[in-house]
Kinemage of the C-alpha trace (Angstrom):
@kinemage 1
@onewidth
@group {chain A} dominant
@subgroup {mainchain}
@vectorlist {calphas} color= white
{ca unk a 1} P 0.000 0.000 0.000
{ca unk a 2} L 1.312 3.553 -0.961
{ca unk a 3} L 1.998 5.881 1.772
{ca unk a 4} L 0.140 9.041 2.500
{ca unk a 5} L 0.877 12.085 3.954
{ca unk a 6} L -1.721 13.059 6.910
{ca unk a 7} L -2.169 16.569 8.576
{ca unk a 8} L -3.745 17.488 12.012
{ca unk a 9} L -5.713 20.596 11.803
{ca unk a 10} L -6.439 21.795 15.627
{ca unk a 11} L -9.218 24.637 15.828
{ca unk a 12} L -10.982 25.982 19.388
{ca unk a 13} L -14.342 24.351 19.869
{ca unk a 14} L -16.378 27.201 19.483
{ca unk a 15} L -15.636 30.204 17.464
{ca unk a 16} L -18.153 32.514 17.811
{ca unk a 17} L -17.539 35.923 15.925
{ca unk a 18} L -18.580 38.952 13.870
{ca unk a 19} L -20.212 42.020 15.662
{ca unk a 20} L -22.050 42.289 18.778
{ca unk a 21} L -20.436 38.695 19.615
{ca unk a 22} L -19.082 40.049 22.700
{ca unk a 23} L -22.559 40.116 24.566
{ca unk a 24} L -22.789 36.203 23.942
{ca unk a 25} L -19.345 36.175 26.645
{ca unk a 26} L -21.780 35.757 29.897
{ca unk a 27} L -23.711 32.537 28.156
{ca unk a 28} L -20.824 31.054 27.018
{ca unk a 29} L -18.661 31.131 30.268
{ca unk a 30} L -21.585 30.475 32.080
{ca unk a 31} L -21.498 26.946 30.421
{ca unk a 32} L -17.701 26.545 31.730
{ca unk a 33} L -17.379 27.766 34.841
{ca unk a 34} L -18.717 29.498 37.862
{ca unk a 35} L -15.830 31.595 38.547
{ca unk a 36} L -13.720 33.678 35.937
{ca unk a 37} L -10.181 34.983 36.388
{ca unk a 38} L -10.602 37.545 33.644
{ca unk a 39} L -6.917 38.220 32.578
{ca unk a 40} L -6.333 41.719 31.248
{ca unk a 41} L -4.672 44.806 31.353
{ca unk a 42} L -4.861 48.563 32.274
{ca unk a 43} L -5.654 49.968 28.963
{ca unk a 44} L -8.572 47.490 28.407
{ca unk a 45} L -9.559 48.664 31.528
{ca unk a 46} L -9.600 52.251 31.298
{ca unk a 47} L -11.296 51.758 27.714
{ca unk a 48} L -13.822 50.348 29.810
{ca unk a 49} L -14.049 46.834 28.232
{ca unk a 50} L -13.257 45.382 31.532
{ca unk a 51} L -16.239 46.529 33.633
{ca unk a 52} L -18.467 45.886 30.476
{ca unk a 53} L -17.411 42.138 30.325
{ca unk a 54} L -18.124 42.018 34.719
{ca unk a 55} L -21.418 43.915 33.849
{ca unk a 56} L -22.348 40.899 31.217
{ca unk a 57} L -21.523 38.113 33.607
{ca unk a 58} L -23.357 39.423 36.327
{ca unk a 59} L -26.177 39.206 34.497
{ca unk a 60} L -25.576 35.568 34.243
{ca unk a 61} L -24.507 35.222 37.720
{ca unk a 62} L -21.081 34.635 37.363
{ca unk a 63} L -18.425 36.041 40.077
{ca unk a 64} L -14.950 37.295 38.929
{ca unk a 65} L -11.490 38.125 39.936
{ca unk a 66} L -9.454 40.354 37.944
{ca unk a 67} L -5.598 40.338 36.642
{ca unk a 68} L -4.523 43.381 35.069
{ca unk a 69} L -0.873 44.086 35.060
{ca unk a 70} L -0.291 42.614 31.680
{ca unk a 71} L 1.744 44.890 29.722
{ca unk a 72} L 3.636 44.484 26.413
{ca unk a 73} L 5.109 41.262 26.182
{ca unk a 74} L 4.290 38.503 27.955
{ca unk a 75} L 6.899 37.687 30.802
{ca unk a 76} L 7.041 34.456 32.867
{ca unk a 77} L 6.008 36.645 36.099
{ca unk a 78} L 2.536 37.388 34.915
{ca unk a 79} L 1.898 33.621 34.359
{ca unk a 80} L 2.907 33.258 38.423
{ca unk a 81} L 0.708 36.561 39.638
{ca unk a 82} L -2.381 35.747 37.921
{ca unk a 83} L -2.360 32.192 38.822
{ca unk a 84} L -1.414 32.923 42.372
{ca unk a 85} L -5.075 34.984 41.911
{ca unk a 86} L -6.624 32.214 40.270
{ca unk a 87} L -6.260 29.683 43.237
{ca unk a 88} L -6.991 32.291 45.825
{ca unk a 89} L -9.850 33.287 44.450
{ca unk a 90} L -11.134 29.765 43.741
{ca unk a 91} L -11.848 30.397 39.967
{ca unk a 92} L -12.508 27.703 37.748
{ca unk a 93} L -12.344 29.331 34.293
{ca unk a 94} L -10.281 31.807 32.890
{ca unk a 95} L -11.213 34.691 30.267
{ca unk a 96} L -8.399 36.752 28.666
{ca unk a 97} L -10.005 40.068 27.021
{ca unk a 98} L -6.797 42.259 25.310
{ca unk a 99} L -4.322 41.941 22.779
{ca unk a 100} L -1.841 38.752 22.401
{ca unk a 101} L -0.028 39.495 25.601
{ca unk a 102} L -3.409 38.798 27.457
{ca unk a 103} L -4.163 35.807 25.987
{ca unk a 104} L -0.909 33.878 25.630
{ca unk a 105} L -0.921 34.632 29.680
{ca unk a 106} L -4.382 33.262 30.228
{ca unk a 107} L -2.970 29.897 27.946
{ca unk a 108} L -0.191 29.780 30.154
{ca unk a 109} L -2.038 30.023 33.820
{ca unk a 110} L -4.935 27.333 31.995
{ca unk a 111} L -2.545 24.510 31.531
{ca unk a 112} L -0.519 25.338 34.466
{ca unk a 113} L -3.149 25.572 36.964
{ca unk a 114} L -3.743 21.750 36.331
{ca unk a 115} L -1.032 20.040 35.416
{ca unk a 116} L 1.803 22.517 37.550
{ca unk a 117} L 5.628 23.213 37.276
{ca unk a 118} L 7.232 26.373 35.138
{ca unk a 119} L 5.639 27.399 32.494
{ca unk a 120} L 9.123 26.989 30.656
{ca unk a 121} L 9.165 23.342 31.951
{ca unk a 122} L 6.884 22.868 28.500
{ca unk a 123} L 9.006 24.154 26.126
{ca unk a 124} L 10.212 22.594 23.610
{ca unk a 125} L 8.059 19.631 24.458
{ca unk a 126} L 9.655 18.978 27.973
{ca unk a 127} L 6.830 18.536 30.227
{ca unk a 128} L 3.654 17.333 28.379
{ca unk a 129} L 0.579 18.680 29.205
{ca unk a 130} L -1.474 14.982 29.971
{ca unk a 131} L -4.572 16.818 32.208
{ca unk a 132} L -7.336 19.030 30.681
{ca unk a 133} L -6.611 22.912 30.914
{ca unk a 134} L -8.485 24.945 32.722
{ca unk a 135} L -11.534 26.351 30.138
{ca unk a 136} L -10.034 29.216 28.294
{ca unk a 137} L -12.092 31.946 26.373
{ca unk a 138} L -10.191 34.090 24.412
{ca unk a 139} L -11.691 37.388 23.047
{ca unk a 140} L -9.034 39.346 21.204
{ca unk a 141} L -9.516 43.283 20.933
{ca unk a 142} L -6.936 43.525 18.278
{ca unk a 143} L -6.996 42.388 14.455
{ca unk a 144} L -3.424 40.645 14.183
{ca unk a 145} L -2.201 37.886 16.565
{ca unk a 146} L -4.535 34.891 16.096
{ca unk a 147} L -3.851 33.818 19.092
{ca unk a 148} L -7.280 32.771 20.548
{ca unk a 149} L -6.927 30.655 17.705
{ca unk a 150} L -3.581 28.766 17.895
{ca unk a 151} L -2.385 26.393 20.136
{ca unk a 152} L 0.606 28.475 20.645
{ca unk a 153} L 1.952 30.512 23.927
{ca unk a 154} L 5.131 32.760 23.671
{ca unk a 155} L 5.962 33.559 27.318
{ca unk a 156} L 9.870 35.671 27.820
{ca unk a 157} L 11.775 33.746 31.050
{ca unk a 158} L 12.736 36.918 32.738
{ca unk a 159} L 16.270 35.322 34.058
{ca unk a 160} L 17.470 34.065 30.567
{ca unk a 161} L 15.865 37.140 28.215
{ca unk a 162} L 14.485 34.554 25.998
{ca unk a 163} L 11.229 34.618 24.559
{ca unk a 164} L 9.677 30.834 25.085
{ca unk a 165} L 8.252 29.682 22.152
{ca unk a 166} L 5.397 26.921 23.463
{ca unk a 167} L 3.447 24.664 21.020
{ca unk a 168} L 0.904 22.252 22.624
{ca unk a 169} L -2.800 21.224 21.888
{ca unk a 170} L -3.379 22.134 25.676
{ca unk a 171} L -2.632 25.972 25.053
{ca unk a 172} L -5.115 26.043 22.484
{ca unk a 173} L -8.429 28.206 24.100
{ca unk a 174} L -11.389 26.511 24.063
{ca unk a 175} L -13.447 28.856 22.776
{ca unk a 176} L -12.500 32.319 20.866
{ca unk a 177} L -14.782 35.079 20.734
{ca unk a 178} L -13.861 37.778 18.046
{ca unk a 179} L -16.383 41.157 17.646
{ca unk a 180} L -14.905 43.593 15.666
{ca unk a 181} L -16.522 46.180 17.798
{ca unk a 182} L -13.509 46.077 19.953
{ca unk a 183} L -11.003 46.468 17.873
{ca unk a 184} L -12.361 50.566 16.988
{ca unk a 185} L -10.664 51.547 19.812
{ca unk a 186} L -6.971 50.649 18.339
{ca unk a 187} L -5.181 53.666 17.681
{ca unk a 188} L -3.057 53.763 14.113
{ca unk a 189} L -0.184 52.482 15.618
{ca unk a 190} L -1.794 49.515 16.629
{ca unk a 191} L -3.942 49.075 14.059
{ca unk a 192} L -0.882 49.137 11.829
{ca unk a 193} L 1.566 46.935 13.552
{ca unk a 194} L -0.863 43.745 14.255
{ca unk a 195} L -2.380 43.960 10.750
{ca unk a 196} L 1.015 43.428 8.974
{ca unk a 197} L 1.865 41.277 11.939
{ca unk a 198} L -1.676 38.974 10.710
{ca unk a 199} L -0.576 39.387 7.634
{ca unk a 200} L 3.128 37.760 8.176
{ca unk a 201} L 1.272 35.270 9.817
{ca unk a 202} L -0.852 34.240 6.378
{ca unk a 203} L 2.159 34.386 4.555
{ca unk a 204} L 4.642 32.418 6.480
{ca unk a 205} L 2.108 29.673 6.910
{ca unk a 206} L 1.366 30.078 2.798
{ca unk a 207} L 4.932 29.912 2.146
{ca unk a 208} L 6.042 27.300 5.368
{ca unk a 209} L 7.503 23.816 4.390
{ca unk a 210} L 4.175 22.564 6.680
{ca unk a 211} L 1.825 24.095 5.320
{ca unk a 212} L -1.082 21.729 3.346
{ca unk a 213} L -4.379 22.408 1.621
{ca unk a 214} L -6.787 23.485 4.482
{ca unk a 215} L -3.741 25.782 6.071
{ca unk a 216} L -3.504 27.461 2.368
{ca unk a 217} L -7.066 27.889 1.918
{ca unk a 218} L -6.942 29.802 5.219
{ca unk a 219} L -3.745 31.983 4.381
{ca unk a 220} L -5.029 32.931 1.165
{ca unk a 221} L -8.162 34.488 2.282
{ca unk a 222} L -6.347 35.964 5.159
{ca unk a 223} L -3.938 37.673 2.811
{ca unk a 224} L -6.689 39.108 0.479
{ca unk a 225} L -8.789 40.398 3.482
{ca unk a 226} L -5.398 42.225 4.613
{ca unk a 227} L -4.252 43.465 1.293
{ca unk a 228} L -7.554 44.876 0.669
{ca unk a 229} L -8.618 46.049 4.416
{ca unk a 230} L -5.673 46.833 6.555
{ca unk a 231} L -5.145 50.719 4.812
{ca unk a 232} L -8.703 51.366 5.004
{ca unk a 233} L -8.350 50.645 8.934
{ca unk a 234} L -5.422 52.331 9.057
{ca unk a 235} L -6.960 55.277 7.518
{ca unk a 236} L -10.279 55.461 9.098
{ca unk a 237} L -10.922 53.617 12.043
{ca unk a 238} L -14.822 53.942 12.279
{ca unk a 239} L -15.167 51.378 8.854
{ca unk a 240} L -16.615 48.600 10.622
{ca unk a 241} L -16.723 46.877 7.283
{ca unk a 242} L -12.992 46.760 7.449
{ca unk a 243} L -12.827 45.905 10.858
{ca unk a 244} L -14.941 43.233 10.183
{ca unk a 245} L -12.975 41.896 7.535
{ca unk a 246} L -9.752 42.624 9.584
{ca unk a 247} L -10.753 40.501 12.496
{ca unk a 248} L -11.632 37.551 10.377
{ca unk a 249} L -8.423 37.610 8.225
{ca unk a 250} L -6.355 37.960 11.646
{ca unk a 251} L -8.657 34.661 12.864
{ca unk a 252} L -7.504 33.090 9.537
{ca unk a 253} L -4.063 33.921 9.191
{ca unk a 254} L -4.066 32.568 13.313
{ca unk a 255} L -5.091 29.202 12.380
{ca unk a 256} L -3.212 28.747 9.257
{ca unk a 257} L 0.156 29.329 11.046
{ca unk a 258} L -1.029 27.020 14.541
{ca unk a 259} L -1.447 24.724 11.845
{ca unk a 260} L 1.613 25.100 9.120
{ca unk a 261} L 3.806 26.898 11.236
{ca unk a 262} L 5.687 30.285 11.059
{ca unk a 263} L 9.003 30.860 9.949
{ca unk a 264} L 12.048 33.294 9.712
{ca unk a 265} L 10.140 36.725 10.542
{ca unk a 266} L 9.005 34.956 13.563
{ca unk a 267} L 12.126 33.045 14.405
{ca unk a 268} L 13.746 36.733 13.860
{ca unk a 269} L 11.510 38.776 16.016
{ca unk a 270} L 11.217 37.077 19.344
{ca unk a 271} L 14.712 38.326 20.306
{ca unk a 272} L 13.978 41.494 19.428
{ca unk a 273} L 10.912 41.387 21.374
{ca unk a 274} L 12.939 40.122 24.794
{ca unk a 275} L 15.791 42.032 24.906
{ca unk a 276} L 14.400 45.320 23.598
{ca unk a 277} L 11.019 45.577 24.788
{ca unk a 278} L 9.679 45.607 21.092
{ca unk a 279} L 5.816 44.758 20.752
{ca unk a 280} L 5.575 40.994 18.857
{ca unk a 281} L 3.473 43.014 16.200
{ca unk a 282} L 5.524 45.623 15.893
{ca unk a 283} L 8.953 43.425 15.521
{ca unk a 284} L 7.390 41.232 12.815
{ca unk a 285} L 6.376 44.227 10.497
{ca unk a 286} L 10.122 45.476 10.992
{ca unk a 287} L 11.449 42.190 9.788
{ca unk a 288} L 8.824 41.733 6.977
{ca unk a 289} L 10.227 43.500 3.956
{ca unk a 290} L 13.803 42.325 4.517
{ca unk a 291} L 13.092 38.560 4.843
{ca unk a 292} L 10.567 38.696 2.308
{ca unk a 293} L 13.342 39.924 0.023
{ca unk a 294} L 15.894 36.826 1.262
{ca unk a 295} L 13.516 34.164 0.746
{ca unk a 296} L 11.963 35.392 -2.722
{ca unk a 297} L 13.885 33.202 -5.022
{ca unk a 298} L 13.104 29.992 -2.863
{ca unk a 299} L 9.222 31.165 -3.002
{ca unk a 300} L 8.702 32.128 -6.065
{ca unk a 301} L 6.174 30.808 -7.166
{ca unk a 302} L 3.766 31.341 -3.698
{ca unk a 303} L 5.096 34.997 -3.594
{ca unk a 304} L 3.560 34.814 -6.793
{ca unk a 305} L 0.286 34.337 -5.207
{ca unk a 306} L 0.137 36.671 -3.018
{ca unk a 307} L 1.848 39.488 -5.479
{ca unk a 308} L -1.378 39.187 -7.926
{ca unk a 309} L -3.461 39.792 -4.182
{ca unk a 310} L -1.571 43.023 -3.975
{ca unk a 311} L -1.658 44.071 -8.335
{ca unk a 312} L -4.813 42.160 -9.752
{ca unk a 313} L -3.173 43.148 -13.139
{ca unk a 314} L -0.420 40.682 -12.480
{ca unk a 315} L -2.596 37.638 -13.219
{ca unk a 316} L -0.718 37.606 -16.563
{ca unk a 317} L 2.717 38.408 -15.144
{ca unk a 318} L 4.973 35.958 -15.043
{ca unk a 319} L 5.713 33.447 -11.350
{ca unk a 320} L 8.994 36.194 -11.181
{ca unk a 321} L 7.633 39.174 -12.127
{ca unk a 322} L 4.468 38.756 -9.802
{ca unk a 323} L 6.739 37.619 -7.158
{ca unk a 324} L 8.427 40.898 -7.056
{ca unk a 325} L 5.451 42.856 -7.187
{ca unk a 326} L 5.026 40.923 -3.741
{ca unk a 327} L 8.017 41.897 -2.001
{ca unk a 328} L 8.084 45.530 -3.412
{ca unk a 329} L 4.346 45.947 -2.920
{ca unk a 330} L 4.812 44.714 1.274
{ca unk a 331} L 7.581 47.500 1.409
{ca unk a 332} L 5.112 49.703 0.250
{ca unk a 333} L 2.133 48.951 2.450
{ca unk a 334} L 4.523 48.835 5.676
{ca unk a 335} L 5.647 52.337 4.286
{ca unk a 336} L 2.387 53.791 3.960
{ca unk a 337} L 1.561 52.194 7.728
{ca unk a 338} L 4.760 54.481 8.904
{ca unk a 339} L 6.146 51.410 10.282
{ca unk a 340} L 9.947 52.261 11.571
{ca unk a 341} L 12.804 50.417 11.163
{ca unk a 342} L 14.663 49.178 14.362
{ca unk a 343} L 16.704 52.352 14.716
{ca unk a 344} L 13.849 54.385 14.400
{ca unk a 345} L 11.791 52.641 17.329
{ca unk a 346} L 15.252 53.801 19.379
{ca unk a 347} L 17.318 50.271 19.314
{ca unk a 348} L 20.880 51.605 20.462
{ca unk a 349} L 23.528 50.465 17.553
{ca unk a 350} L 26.499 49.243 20.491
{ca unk a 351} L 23.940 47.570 22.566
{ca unk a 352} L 22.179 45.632 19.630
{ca unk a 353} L 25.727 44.520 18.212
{ca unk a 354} L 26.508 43.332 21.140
{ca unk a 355} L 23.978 40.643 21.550
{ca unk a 356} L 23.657 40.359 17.606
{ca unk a 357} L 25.096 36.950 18.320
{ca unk a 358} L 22.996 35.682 20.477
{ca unk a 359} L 19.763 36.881 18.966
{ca unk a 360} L 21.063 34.884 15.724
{ca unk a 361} L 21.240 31.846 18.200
{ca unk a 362} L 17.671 32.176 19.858
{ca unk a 363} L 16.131 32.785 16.688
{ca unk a 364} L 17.298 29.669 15.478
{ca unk a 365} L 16.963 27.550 18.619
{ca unk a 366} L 13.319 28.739 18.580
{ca unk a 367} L 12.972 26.413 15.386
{ca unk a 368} L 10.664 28.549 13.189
{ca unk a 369} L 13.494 29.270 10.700
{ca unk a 370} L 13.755 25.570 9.819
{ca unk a 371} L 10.085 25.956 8.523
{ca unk a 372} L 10.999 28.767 5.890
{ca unk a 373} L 11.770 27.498 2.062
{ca unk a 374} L 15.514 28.700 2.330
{ca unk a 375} L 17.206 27.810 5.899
{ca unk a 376} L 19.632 30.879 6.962
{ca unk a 377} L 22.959 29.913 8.611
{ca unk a 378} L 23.864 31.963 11.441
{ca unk a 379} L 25.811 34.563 9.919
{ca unk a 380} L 23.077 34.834 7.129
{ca unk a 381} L 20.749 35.639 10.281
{ca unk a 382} L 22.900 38.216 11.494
{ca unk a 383} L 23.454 40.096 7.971
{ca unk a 384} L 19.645 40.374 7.989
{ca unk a 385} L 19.501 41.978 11.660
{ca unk a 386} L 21.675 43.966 10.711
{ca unk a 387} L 20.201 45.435 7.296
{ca unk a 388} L 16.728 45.892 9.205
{ca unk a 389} L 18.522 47.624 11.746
{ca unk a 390} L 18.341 50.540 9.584
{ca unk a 391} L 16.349 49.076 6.549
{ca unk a 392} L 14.797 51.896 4.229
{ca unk a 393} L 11.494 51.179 2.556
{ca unk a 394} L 11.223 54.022 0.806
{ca unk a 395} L 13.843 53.625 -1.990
{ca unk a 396} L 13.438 54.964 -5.904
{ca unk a 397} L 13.735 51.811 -7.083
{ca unk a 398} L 11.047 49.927 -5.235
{ca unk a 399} L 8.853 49.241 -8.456
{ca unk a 400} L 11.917 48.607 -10.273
C-alpha cells in the first residue's frame, strides 16, 4: 500500500464571531465555569471593556477576579501573579479580554493551573501537558495575533531574556470570541503593527515547508482580506466593514500558522521582542520586507500568489515578475503604515551589536526558521539583523 501524507488541523471548539459577539461572553462562560479569572490589562480597563465584560456576567450570575498588570510582552512573572489569583480566588475558568499578551498569559495560567511546574518546563516539548486545561475563552480586541486561535503561547523567562516559544494542543483556548466592535478603539499604531503582523502570519504559513491544503485555503483568504482592508483601517478607524474583515483575516491567518507553522520573521523577532522591549506586532512588520526579500527566489512561485493579491493586473505576469510585485508591494504597504525600522523605534547600535550573536542563536533555537523554504545559517541571520537595523522602505527603485 502507498503511503500518504496526513495533517492534524487543531481549531478551538467554538468560534463565535462577527459584531455584537461580545454580549454572547456571559452565556458562554456560564457553560464553563462558575468563577472567571478575567486576565487583562490597564488599557482594556480604562477603555472600559473590563467593567463591560463584569457587567455581562453578572447578568448571568457569574463572580470574577481580575488580573490586570499585563503589559507588552508577555513575561514568565505574569503567568505566576495571575495564577497565584486564580487559586486564591477559587476560579474555575479563565477569560483573557486584550491583545496577544493577554491571551498567551491566560494559555499559560490554563494549563498550568492543572497540570503545575514552570511554564518553561513545557518548552520545547519537555513537560507534556497529559490533564485538561483549565476552560479558556479568548476574546481578542486587536486584528493581528490569532492567538485565541492557535495552540501556541510565547511567554519571555525573565532570568534568561528569551522569549519561550510553546506549542501544545493544551494551550489552544477553548473557545474564541472575536467582535470587531472592539477592535475601533486601536489607535493607528496599533492598528498598523498587528495587521502586517496577521498578515506575516498568512504568509509564512502560505509559504512554510508545513503548510497543506486546508492551512492554504486559510492563508489565502487571510492575505486578500489584509491586502484589501488593513489601509482602510489604518486610515479610518470607524469602517466597521474593514474591521470586520480585519478581524476575520487575523482569525484566519491565526489558524493557518497554529497549523503550518511560522518561519524566519518569527524566528527573527522574538529576540527582538525580549531584549528590547519591542511589541511581537511591531517586531514582525520590521522584519517583513527584509526577509521577504531573502527568501523570494526559494518562493517564487507562492510569492507569486500573493503578489497578484496586492496588483490584480499581475494575473498575466509571469511566477517572477508577480513575485516581485510581492516583495516591493509589502515594502510599500509597511511604508504607507509608517512602520519604523529598528533604529527608528530607538534600538541603540552598540547595545544591539553586542547581543547580535545571540539573537542569531535564539532565533534559530526557537525552530521557526527551519520551517521557511531557504534555511539561513547563522551569519546569514545576522546580515539580515543587521540590514533591518536601519532598513529603508522608501527607496526609488522599489517598483523597479
Amino acid at each position: 500500500m502507498q503511503n500518504k501524507t496526513y495533517h492534524t488541523f487543531l481549531t478551538p471548539t467554538t468560534i463565535q464571531y462577527g459584531r455584537g459577539a461580545f454580549q454572547a461572553a456571559g452565556e458562554i462562560t456560564k457553560q464553563k465555569g462558575k468563577k472567571a479569572l478575567i486576565v487583562s490589562d490597564k488599557i482594556m480597563d480604562d477603555l472600559g471593556y473590563v467593567s463591560e465584560l463584569r457587567t455581562i456576567f453578572q447578568k448571568e450570575n457569574i463572580e470574577s477576579a481580575l488580573y490586570l498588570d499585563v503589559a507588552s510582552e508577555p513575561v514568565d512573572r505574569y503567568v505566576t501573579e495571575s495564577l497565584d489569583i486564580f487559586i486564591a480566588e477559587n476560579c474555575n475558568v479563565i477569560i483573557s479580554l486584550g491583545g496577544g499578551s493577554c491571551i498567551d498569559t491566560a494559555k499559560a495560567v490554563a494549563v498550568v493551573a492543572t497540570n503545575g511546574g514552570y511554564i518553561g518546563d513545557y518548552k520545547g516539548g519537555g513537560k507534556i501537558a497529559g490533564r485538561d486545561p483549565i476552560p479558556h475563552i479568548a476574546i481578542p480586541t486587536t486584528a493581528g495575533t490569532g492567538s485565541e486561535a492557535t495552540d501556541v503561547t510565547v511567554i519571555t523567562n525573565t532570568t534568561s531574556q528569551v522569549k519561550m516559544m510553546i506549542k501544545q494542543p493544551a494551550f489552544l483556548p477553548e473557545v474564541a470570541i472575536i467582535d470587531p466592535l472592539l477592535t475601533i478603539s486601536s489607535p493607528k499604531s496599533v492598528t498598523a503593527a498587528t495587521g502586517v503582523d496577521a498578515l506575516s502570519h498568512a504568509i509564512e504559513a502560505y509559504i512554510s515547508k508545513r503548510s497543506h491544503p486546508m492551512t492554504d485555503t486559510l492563508a489565502i483568504s487571510a492575505m486578500k482580506l489584509i491586502v484589501e482592508n488593513l489601509k482602510k483601517c489604518y486610515e479610518n478607524g470607524d469602517d466597521l466593514d474593514a474591521r470586520e474583515a480585519m478581524s476575520l483575516g487575523a482569525l484566519q491567518a491565526g489558524l493557518a500558522f497554529s497549523n503550518a507553522s511560522v518561519c524566519l520573521v518569527h524566528g527573527m523577532s522574538r529576540p527582538i521582542g525580549a531584549l528590547f522591549n519591542v511589541p511581537h506586532g511591531v517586531s514582525n512588520a520590521m522584519l517583513l520586507p527584509t526577509v521577504l526579500e531573502f527568501t523570494k527566489d526559494a518562493a517564487i512561485s507562492r510569492l507569486a500568489d500573493l503578489g497578484r493579491i496586492f496588483d490584480k493586473s499581475a494575473k498575466d505576469l509571469s511566477d517572477q515578475e508577480a513575485s516581485e510585485i510581492a516583495v516591493t508591494s509589502v515594502k510599500q504597504l509597511c511604508s504607507e503604515l509608517n512602520i519604523p525600522n529598528l533604529k527608528g523605534w530607538g534600538i541603540d547600535k552598540t547595545e544591539f551589536d553586542k547581543v547580535l550573536s545571540k539573537m542569531a542563536d535564539d532565533a534559530l533555537a526557537s525552530g521557526s526558521p527551519q520551517n521557511t523554504p531557504i534555511v539561513p545559517a547563522k551569519e546569514e541571520i545576522e546580515k539580515l539583523y543587521l540590514k533591518c537595523f536601519d532598513y529603508q522602505l522608501e527607496t526609488e527603485d522599489m517598483f523597479n
